[in-house]
C-alpha positions, 0 to 999 in steps of 0.5 A: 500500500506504500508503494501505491502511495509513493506512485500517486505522490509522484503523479500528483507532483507531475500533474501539479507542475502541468495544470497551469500548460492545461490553462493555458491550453499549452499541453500536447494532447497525450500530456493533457490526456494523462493529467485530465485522466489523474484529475478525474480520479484524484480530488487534492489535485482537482482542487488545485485546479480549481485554485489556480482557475479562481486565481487566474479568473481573479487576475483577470478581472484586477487587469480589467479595472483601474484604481481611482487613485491612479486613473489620471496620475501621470497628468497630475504629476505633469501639472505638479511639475509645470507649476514648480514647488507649491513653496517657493520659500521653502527648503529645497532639499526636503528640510535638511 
């Protein structure tokens, strides 16, 4: 029985390292037969799949938007630039 162990170990580890290929529809159909035939009997590494499904469905949608604090960022550090030193009196180099 620890050999048997010791086989799905090493299956797991394989198929693991290959879920993100299966994603990305990267794998040669052999190697996607074999790691959709291990996900189907083994519930650890189905739920890695899962996992690594939610979180690239997560990034996805962080691409989709844009923080409010940064939409027109670059147009306000512009504007800050153009007008110079909000205190021209002031110490130059940051009070030292």
């Amino acid at each position: 029985m620890q050999l048997m162990g010791m086989v799905r170990h090493g299956t797991c580890v394989g198929t693991r390292r290959r879920l993100s290929d299966l994603c990305d529809g990267e794998l040669a159909a052999p190697a996607e037969a074999r790691v959709r035939r291990h996900l189907a009997g083994c519930d650890r590494c189905r739920r890695a799949l899962a996992r690594l499904e939610a979180t690239i469905a997560d990034i996805g949608r962080l691409r989709a938007t844009t923080p409010p604090e940064v939409s027109g960022l670059r147009d306000r550090v512009e504007r800050r630039i153009l007008q110079g030193p909000a205190d021209a009196d002031g110490p130059q180099d940051g009070g030292r």
